[in-house]
One Martini backbone bead per residue (centre of mass of N, CA, C, O) as a GRO file, in nm:
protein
   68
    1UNK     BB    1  15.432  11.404  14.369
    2UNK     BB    2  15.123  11.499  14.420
    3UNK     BB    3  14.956  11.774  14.324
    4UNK     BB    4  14.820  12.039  14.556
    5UNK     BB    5  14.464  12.169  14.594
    6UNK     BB    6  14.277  12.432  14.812
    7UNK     BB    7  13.930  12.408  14.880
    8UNK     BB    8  13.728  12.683  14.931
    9UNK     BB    9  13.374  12.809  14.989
   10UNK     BB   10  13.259  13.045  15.019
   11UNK     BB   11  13.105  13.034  15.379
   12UNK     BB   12  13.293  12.818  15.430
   13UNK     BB   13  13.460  12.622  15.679
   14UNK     BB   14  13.584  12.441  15.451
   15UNK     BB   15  13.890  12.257  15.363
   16UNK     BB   16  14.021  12.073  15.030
   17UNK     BB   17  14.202  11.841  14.893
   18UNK     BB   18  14.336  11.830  14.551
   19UNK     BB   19  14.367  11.775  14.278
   20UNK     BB   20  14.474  11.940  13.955
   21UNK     BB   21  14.238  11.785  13.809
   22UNK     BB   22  14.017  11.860  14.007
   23UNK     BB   23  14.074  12.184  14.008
   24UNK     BB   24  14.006  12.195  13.699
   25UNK     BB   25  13.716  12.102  13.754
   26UNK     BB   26  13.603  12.291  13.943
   27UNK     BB   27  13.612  12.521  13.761
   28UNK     BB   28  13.503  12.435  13.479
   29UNK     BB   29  13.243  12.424  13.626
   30UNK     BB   30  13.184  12.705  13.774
   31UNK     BB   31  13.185  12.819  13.454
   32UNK     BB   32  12.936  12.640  13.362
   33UNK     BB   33  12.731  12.719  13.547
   34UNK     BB   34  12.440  12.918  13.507
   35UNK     BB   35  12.491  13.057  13.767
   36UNK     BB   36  12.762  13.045  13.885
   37UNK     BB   37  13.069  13.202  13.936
   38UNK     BB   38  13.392  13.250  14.124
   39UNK     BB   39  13.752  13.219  14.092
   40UNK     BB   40  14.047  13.210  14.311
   41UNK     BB   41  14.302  13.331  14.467
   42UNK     BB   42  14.411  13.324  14.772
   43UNK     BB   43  14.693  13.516  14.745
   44UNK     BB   44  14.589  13.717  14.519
   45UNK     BB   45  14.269  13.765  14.464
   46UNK     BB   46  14.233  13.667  14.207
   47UNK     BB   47  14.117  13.590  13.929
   48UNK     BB   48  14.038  13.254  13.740
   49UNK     BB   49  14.094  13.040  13.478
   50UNK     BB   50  14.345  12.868  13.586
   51UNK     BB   51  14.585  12.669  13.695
   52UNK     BB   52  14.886  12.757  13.822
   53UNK     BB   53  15.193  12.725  13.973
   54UNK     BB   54  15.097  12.927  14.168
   55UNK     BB   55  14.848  12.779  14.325
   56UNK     BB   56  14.747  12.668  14.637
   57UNK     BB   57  14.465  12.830  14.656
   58UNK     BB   58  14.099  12.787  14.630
   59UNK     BB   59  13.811  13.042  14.545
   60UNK     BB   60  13.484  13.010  14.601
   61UNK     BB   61  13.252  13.198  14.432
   62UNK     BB   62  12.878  13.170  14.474
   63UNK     BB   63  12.634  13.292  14.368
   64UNK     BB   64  12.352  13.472  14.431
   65UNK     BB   65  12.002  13.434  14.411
   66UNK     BB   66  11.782  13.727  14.431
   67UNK     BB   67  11.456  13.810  14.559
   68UNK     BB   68  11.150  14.073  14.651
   0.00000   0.00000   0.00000
């Protein structure tokens, strides 16, 4: 059976099924974008960098650029 990751993107009421390499595709996209964003662990809310076997789901908190 494939392990599955629970993704969520703050501020969206969407949670989404992906595969462990889906998951850590979108974490390293999430940390190479320029303007980049935060992932964390739903459980632990800590900051993560990569994906543990402990992890079952992640939250993207997405940067918000704003000035005025």
């Amino acid at each position: 059976m494939t392990r599955m990751i629970k993704v969520r993107t703050l501020g969206s009421g969407e949670i989404r099924e992906v595969t462990i390499q889906e998951a850590e595709k979108i974490l390293e996209d999430t940390y190479n974008d320029p303007v980049g964003g935060l992932v964390a662990d739903a459980r632990t809310r800590e900051v993560i960098y990569k994906i543990s076997p402990n992890v079952e789901q992640i939250v993207i908190m997405e940067q918000m650029l704003g000035g005025g």
